[in-house]
C-alpha positions in Angstrom: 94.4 105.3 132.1 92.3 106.2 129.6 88.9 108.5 130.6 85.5 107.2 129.1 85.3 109.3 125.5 83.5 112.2 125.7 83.8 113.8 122.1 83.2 111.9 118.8 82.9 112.4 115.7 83.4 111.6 111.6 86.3 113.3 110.6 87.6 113.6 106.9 90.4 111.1 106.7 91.0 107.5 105.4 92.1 104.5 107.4 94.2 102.7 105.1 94.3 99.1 106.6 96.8 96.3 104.8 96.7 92.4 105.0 98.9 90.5 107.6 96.6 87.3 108.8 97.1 87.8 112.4 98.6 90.7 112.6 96.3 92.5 111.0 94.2 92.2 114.6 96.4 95.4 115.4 93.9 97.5 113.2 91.0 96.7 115.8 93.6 98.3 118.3 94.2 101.1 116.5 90.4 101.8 115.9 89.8 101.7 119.6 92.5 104.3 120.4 91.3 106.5 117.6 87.6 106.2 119.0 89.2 107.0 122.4 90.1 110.3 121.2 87.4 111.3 118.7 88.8 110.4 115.5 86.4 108.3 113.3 87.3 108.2 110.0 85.0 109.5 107.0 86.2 106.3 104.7 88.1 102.8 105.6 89.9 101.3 102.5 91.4 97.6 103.5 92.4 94.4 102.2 92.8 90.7 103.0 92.2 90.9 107.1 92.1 94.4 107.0 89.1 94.6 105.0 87.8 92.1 107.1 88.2 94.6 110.3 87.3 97.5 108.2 83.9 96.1 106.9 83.3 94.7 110.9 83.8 98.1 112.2 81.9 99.8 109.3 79.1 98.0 110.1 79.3 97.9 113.7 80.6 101.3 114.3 82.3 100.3 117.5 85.9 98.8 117.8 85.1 96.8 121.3 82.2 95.2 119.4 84.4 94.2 116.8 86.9 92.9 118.9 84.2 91.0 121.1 83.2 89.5 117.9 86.2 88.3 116.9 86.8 86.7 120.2 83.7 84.9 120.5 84.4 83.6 116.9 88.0 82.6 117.7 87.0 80.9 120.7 84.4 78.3 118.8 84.3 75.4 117.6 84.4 76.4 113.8 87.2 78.8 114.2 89.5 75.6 116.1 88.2 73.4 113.5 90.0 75.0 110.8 93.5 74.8 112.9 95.6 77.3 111.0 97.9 77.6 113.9 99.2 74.0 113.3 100.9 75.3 110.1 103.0 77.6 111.8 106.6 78.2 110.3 108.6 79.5 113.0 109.9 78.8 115.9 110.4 81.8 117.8 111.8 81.0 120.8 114.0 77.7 119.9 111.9 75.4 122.3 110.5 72.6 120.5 111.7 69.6 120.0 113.5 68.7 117.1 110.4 65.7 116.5 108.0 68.4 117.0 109.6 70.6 114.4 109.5 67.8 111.6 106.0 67.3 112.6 105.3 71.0 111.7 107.5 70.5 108.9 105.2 67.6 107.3 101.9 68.7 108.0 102.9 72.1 106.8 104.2 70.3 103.3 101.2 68.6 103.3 99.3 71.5 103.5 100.7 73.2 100.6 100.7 70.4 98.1 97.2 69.6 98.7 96.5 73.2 98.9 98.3 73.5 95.6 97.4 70.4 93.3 93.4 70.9 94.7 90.7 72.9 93.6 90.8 75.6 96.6 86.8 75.2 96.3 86.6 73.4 99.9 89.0 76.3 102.0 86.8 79.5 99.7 83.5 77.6 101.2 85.2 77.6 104.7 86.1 81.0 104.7 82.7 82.4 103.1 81.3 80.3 106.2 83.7 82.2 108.7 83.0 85.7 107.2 79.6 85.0 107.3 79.6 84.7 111.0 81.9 87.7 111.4 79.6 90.1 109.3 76.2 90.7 108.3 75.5 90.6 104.7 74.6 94.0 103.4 75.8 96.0 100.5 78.8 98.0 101.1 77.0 101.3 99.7 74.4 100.6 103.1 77.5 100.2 105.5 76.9 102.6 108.5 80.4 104.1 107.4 81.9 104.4 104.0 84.3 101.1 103.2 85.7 100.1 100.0 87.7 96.6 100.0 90.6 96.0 97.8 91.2 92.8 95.6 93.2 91.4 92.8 92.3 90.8 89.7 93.8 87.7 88.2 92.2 88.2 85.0 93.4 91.9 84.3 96.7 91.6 86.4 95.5 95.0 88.3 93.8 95.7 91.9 90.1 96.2 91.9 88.4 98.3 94.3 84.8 97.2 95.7 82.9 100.0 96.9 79.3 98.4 96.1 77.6 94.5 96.4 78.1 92.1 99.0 80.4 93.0 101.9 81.2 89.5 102.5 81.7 88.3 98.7 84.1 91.6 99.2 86.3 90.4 101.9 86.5 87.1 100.5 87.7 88.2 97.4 90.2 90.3 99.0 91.4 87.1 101.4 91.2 84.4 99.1 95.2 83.1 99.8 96.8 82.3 95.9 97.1 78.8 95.7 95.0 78.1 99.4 91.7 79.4 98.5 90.1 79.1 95.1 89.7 82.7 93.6 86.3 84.1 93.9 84.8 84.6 90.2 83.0 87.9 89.5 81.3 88.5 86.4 83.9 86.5 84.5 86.8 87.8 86.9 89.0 85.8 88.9 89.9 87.6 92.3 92.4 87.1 94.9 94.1 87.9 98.0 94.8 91.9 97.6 98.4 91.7 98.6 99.0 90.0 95.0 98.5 94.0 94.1 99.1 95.7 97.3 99.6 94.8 101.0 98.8 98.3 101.8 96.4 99.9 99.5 97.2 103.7 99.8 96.8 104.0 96.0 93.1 102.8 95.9 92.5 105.1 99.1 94.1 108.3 97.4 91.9 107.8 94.3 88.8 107.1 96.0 89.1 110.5 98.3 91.6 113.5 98.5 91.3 113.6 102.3 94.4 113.2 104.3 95.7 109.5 104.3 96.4 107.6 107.7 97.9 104.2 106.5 98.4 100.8 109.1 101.4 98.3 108.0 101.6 95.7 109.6 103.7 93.7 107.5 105.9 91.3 108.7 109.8 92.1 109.4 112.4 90.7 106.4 114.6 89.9 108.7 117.9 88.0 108.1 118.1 85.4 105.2 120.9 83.4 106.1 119.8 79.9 106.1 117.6 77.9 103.6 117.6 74.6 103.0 115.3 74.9 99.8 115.3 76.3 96.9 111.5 77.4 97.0 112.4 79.4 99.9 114.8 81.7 97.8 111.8 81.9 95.8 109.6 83.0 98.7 112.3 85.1 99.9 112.8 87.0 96.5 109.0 87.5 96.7 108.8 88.8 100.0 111.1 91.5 98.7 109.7 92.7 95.9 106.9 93.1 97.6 108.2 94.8 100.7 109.5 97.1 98.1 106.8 98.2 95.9 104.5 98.7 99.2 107.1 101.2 100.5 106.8 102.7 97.8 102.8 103.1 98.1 103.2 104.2 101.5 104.7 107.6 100.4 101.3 108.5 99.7 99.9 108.2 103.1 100.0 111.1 105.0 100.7 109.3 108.7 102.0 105.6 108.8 101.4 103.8 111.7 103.2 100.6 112.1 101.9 98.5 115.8 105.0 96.6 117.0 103.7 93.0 115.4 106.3 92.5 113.0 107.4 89.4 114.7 104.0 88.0 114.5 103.2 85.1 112.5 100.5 85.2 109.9 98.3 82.5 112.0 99.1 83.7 115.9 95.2 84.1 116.3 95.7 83.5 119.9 97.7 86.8 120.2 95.0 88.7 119.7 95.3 90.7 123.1 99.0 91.5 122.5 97.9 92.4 118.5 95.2 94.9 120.0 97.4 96.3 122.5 100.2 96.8 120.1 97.5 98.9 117.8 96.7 101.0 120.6 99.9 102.1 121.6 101.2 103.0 118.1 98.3 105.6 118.0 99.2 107.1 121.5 102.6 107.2 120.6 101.8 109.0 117.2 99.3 111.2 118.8 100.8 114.5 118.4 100.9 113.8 114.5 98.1 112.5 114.2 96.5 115.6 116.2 98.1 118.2 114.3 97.3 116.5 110.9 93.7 115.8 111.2 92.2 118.5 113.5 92.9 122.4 114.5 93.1 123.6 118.0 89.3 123.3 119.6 89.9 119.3 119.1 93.2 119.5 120.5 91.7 121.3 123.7 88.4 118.8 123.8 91.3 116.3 123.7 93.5 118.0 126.4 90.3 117.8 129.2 89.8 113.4 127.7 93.7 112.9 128.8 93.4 115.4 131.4 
């Protein structure tokens, strides 16, 4: 068991933290096990929900108020309204019915065509509603601790890097789901979902600062592709790949990559939050040694030695 902290501060490193939907509650995990033993980093780059943690804890400067926040939001009304975990895809453990999985399988088609052949203007209103009770609209350049949130550019076919104007027209922009949620238009820019650029954004983080580079993927496992019944989930498939690829590649410039055991986690398993957070926390104390010997010299190691005991 952890003792209560007793050393903290800002340390000259990035927190790299990439999209996932619900997996990405890991990073508020991580956060609290990095606050735990002193290591606060000097600049937080995220996208899709982790710009959406990374702007919470930049403002709020403490990972158990974050992930209080998120709770009490997940728990309301609003949040239930919304039912995103109706939609889900898989079924993990074989035990529903085979009515129940055609259900699914309808309302999730439904879903998508709607989503697809509409406007995307009512879902960009509900999620500007959400992030608005999730953070507290300030510019990013007055955030209590430096953040920049990564989006995609439709217009330009590049990512774009907010490190200035609103923190929640920020996250939105990085979150807005291709085809889901209408993109966000910016001074004639069209702006998506960041993972159309990068699910990880360890490029935008090693051009914004030289410091050393801790990176958080939770991306969800490839798995086997054995059998598909539809030829748009080839499509998918062959998407998630390239994908998986070219973020492998980005990770090579992170210095420490830290990957909490949620790869089997569903984009929209919002009610595993606690096993998310958990699963953050112990990829940092399994790491720490690395992390340790990259980031600080041997007085933090022996302030560290007396937290642990």
């Amino acid at each position: 068991m952890h003792r209560n902290r007793t050393y903290r501060k800002v340390l000259p490193f990035t927190l790299v933290l990439g999209g996932g939907g619900a997996r990405g509650l890991a990073h508020v995990g991580v956060l609290k096990a990095l606050e735990r033993i002193g290591l606060v980093p000097s600049l937080i780059v995220g996208t899709s929900m982790g710009s959406l943690v990374g702007g919470m804890y930049s403002q709020l400067l403490s990972a158990d108020d974050v992930e209080k926040k998120l709770k009490e939001f997940m728990e309301g009304f609003f949040f239930k309204r919304i039912g995103l975990e109706q939609f889900s895809e898989i079924d993990t453990k074989g035990s529903r019915s085979v009515w129940e999985r055609f259900a699914t399988h309808l309302r999730h088609r439904y879903f998508l065509s709607k989503s697809a052949l509409g406007s995307g203007k009512f879902a960009q209103m509900t999620l500007i509603q959400s992030l608005r009770m999730l953070l507290e609209e300030k510019d990013i350049r007055d955030l209590s601790l430096r953040c920049a949130v990564v989006a995609s550019d439709l217009s330009t076919g590049e990512e774009y890097v907010f490190t200035s104007g609103s923190i929640i027209t920020a996250v939105a922009a990085s979150s807005a789901i291709p085809g889901v949620v209408a993109p966000l238009e910016i001074s004639s820019h069209l702006f998506v979902d960041g993972k159309a650029t990068s699910t990880i954004p360890v490029p935008a983080a090693r051009a914004l600062s030289k410091d050393p580079i801790i990176a958080v993927d939770v991306r969800r496992s490839l798995g086997n592709f054995k059998d598909h019944r539809h030829g748009f989930e080839i499509v998918i498939r062959a998407d998630d790949v390239t994908n998986n690829k070219l973020n492998d590649i980005h990770l090579q410039q992170a210095d420490i990559v830290l990957k909490p055991d949620v790869k089997d986690i569903n984009w929209n398993e919002f009610h595993r939050l606690d096993y998310c957070i958990q699963a953050g926390e112990r990829t940092v104390e399994e790491n720490l040694q690395r992390l340790t010997e990259r980031l600080a010299g041997g007085k933090f190691r022996a302030i560290m030695r007396r937290i642990y005991g």
